[in-house]
N, C-alpha and C positions, 0 to 999 in steps of 0.2 A: 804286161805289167809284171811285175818281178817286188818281193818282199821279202830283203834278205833280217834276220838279224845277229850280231855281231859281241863280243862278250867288248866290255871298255878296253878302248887303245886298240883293238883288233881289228880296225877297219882302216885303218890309216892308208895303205893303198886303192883304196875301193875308189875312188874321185878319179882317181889317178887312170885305173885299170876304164872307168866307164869312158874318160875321155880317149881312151885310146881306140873302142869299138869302132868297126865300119857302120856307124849309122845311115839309113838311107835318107832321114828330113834330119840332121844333126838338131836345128834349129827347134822341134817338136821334143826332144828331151827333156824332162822334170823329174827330178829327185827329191827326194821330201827327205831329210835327215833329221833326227829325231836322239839325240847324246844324253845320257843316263841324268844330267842335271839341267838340260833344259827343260823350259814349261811351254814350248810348242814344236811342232816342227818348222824349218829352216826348209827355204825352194830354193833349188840349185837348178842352172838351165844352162847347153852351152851357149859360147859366145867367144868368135872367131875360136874355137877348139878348144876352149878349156872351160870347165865347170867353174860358174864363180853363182854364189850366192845372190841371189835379189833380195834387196830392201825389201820388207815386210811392215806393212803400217804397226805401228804401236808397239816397236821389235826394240832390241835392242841385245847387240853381241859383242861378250867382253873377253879378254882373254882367260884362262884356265890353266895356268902354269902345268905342266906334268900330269893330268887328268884326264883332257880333253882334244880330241884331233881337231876341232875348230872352235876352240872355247865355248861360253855357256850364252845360250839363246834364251833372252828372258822376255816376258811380255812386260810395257809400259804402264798397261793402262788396268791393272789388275794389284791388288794390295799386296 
């Protein structure tokens, strides 16, 4: 397990660099991302080699013009 943290917009290769690891189960990879204006964290897992986010129940992710390397992660079912 590994816990990086990253100042905003400073991680923009990180996704990138994890997909490139020699993983030995590739498929057992989870990244939990967590962006200065989201209200949860987002699960990243590969799939045929590249990091892509899984649906999250009661999620929902919108773009963040200029802000945010994967825009903002909000929860649904919370005021």
């Amino acid at each position: 397990m590994w816990v990086v943290q990253f100042i905003r917009l400073n991680w923009g290769g990180l996704l990138t660099h994890l997909e490139s690891l020699p993983w030995p189960a590739p498929g057992s990879v989870q990244v939990l991302v967590r962006d200065e204006e989201d209200s949860c964290f987002g699960l990243w897992m590969i799939y045929d080699g590249k990091l892509a986010e899984v649906p999250l129940p009661h999620t929902k992710r919108e773009p963040f013009e200029g802000n945010s390397v994967t825009g903002v992660l909000s929860r649904t079912d919370q005021p």
